[in-house]
C-alpha positions as CSV (number, residue, x, y, z in Angstrom):
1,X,33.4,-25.6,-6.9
2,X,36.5,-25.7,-4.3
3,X,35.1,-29.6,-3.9
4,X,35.3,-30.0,-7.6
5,X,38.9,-28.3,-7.8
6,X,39.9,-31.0,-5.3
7,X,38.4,-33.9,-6.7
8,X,39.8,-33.1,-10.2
9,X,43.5,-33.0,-8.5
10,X,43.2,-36.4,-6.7
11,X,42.1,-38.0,-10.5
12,X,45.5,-37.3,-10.9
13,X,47.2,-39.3,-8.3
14,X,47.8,-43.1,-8.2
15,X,45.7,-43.8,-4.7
16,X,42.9,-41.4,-4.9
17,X,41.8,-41.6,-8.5
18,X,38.3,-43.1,-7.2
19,X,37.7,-40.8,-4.4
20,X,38.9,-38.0,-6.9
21,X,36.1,-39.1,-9.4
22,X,33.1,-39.4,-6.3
23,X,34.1,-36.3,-5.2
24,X,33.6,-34.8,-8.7
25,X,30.0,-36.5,-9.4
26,X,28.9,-35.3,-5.9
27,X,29.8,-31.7,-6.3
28,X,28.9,-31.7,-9.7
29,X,25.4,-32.6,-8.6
30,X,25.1,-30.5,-5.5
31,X,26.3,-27.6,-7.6
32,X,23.5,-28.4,-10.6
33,X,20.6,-28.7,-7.7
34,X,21.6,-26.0,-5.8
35,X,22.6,-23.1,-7.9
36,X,19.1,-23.3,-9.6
37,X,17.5,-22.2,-6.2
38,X,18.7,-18.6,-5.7
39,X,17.0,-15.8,-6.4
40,X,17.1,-12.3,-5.7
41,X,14.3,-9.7,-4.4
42,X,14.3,-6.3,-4.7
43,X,12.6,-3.6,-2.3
44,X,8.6,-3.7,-2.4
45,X,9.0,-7.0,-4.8
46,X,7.4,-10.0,-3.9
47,X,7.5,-14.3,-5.7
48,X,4.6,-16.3,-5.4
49,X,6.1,-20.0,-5.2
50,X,4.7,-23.2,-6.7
51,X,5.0,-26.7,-6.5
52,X,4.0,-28.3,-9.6
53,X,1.2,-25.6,-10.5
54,X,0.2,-25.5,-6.8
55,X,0.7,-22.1,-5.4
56,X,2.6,-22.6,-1.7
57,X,2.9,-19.1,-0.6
58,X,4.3,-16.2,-1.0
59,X,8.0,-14.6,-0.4
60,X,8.6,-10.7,0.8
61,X,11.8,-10.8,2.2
62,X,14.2,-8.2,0.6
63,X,17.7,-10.1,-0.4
64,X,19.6,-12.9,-1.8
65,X,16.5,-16.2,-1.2
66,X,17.0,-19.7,-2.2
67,X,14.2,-22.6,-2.2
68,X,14.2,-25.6,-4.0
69,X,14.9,-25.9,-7.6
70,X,11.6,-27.7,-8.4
71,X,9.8,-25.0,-7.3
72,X,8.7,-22.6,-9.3
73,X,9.0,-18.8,-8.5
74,X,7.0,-15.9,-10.3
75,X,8.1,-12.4,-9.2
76,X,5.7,-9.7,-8.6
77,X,5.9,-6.1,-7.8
78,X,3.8,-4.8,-5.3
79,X,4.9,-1.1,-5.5
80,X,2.5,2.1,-6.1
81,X,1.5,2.2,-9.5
82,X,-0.3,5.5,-11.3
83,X,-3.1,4.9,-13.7
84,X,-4.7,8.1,-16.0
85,X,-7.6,6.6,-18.1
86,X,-8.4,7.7,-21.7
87,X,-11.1,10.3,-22.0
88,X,-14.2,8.3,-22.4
89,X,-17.8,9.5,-23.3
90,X,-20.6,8.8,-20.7
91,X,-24.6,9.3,-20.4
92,X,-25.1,11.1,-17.1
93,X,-28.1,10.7,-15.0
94,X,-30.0,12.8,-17.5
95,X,-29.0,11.3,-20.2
96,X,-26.6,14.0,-21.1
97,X,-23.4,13.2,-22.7
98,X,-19.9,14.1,-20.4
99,X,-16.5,13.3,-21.4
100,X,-14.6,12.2,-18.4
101,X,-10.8,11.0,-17.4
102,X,-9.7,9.5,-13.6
103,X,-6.5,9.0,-12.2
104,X,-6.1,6.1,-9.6
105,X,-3.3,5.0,-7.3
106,X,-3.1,1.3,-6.7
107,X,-1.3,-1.6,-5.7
108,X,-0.9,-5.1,-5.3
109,X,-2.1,-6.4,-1.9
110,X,-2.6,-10.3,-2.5
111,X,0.2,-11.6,-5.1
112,X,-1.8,-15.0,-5.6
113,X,-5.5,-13.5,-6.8
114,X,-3.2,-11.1,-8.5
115,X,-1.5,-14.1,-10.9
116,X,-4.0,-16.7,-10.7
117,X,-7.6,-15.1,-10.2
118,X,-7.2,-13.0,-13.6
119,X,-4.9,-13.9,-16.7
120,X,-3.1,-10.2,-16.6
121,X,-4.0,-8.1,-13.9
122,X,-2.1,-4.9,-15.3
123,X,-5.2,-5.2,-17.9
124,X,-7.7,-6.0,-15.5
125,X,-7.0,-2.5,-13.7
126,X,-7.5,-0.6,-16.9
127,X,-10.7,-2.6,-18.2
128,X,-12.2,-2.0,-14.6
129,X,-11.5,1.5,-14.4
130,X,-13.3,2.9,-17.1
131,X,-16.3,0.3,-16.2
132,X,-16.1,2.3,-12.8
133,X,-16.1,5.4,-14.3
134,X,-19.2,4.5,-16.7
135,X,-20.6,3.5,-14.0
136,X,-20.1,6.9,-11.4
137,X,-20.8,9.0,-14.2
138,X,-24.3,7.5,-15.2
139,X,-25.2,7.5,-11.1
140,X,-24.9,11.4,-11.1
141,X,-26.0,14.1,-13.1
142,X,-23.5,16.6,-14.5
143,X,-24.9,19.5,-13.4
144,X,-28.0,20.7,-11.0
145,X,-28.6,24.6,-11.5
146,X,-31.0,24.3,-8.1
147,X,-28.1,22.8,-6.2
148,X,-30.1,20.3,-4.7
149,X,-28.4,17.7,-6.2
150,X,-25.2,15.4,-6.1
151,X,-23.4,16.1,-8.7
152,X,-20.6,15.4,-10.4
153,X,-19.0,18.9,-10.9
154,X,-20.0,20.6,-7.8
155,X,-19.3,17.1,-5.1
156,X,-15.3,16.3,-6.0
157,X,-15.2,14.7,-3.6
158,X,-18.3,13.0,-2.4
159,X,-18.1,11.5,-6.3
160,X,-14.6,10.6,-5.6
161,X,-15.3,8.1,-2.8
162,X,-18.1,6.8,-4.6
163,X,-15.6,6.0,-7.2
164,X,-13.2,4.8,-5.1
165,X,-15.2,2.5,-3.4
166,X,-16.6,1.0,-6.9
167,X,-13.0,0.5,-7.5
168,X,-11.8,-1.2,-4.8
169,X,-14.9,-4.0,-5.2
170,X,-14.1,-4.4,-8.6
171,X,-10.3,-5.0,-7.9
172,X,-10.8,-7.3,-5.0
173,X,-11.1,-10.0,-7.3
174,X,-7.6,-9.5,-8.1
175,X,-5.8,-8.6,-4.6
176,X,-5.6,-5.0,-5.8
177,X,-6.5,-2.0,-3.5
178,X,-7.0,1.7,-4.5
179,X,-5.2,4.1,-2.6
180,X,-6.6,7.3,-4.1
181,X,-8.5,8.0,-6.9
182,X,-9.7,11.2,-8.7
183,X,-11.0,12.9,-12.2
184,X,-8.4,14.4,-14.1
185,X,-11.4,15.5,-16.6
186,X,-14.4,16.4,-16.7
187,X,-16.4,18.0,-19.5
188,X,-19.5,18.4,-21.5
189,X,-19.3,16.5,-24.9
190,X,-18.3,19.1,-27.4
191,X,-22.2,18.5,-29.7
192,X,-23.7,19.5,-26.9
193,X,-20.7,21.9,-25.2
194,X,-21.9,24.8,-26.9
195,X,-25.7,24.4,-25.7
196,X,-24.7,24.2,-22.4
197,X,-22.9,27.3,-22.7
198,X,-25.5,29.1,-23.3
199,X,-27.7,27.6,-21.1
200,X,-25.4,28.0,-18.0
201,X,-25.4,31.8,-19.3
202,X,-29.3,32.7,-19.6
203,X,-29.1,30.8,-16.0
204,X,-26.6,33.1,-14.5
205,X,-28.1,36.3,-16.4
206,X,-31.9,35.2,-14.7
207,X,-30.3,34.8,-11.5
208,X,-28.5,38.6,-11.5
209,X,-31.7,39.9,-12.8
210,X,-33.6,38.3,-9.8
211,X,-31.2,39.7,-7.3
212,X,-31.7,43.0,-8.8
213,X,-35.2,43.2,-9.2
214,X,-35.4,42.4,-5.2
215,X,-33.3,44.4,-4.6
216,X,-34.8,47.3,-6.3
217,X,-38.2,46.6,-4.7
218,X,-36.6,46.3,-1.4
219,X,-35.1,50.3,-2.4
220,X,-38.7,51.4,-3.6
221,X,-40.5,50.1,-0.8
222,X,-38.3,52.2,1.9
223,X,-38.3,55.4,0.0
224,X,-42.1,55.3,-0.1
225,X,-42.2,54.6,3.4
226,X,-39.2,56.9,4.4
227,X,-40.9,59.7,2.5
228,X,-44.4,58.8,4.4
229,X,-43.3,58.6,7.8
230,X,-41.5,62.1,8.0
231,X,-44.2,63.7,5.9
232,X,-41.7,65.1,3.1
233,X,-44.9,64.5,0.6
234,X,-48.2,63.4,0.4
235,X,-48.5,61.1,-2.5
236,X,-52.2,59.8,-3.7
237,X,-52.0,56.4,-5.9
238,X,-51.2,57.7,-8.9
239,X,-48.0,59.8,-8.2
240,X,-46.9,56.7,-6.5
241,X,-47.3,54.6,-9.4
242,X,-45.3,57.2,-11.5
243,X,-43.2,57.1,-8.5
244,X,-42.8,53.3,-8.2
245,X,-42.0,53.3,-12.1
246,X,-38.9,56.0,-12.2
247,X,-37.3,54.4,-9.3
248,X,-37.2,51.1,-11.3
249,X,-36.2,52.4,-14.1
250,X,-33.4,53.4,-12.6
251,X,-32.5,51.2,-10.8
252,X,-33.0,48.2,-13.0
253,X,-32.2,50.2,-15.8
254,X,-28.3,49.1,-17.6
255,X,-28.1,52.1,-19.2
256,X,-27.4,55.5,-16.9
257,X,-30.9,57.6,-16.8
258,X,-31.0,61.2,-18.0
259,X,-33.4,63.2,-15.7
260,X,-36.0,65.4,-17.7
261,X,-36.6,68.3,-15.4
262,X,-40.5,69.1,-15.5
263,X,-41.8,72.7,-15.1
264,X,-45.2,72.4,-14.8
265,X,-47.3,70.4,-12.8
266,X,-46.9,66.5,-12.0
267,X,-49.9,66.2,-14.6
268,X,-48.7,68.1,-17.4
């Protein structure tokens, strides 16, 4: 510009009219060729360069850059980015159907698979995520009562890295690596919610009433032996039957028992 200021003065003298106009094309042209080349680059951004439609490499440096105008820069940002999927229905290992939801951190690692290996790679990480999920959630059942299982509500986070890793080789393709991953959601579809429900509710009531039961025999079985072995009663078969049968009642019993005093004899 300061070369252009000068040339346009000397146009305007007698002796240096001709240098005046050279100077003017020159500058002219080093200013059209250069300016073109700058480009600016902000924190945790990074521009793949090509020559032609021939990637040439990549630039990370933070600041003010400037290459040649013939070659072409496409900016990419290579910061975190947070993804929550949609709630999506999937058939779990038993064929049961769970609604589920993930959220995944990821970023950009390689910016040329990222802009040449996939048309748009924001899509790519949204298509491939609830494929990954499908796919966890059918590996897994929802549930296993007999916790012997993996599941998929009781192993967060055994099911997470499984995820994760499905993930991150279905990203590769695109120079994108997952830096955490997790379900936000995770449910029983609502046709079969209300099944479940109950099912999970006979299961815990069957489990209580086991745990009583044993209990209760565990009680019986040491008052009969208590009462044996300091000789507070001798008890033939039948009075410990009757025995056997009050003390469960009782004990099992959800209601509180109302003793009937009896006057006569135990067989009357």
């Amino acid at each position: 510009m300061l070369a252009d200021i000068y040339g346009v003065n000397q146009i305007g003298t007698h002796d240096g009219s001709v240098l005046g106009l050279a100077i003017v094309a020159i500058a002219t042209l080093a200013f059209i060729v250069i300016m073109p080349g700058f480009f600016m680059l902000q924190p945790n951004q990074a521009a793949a360069i090509t020559l032609f439609g021939a990637y040439q490499g990549t630039d990370r440096t933070t600041g003010l850059r400037w290459t040649w105008p013939w070659l072409a820069k496409k900016k990419v940002s290579v910061r975190t980015n947070n993804f929550i999927s949609d709630k999506i229905k999937v058939n779990d290992l038993r064929g049961n159907p769970v609604e589920m939801a993930a959220q995944i951190v990821w970023r950009v690692v390689d910016t040329a698979q990222a802009l040449f290996d996939v048309d748009d790679y924001k899509q790519f990480v949204r298509v491939q995520v609830e494929a990954a999920i499908r796919t966890i959630g059918s590996r897994y059942p929802y549930d296993d009562f007999a916790h012997q299982e993996v599941t998929l509500r009781g192993n967060h986070d055994e099911v997470g890295v499984e995820l994760r890793k499905e993930l991150m080789a279905r990203l590769a393709v695109a120079g994108i690596t997952v830096d955490e991953c997790g379900f936000t959601h995770l449910a029983y579809a609502q046709e079969i919610a209300g099944a479940m429900l109950r099912r999970q509710q006979a299961q815990a009531v069957v489990a209580a009433r086991q745990t009583l039961v044993e209990g209760a025999v565990g009680m019986v079985e040491m008052a009969l032996e208590q009462l044996s072995a300091k000789n507070v009663v001798e008890l033939d078969d039948e009075r410990r039957a009757a025995m056997v049968s009050n003390l469960m009642v009782v004990l099992c019993g959800e209601r509180d028992t109302q003793p009937v005093v009896n006057t006569g004899t135990l067989y009357q």
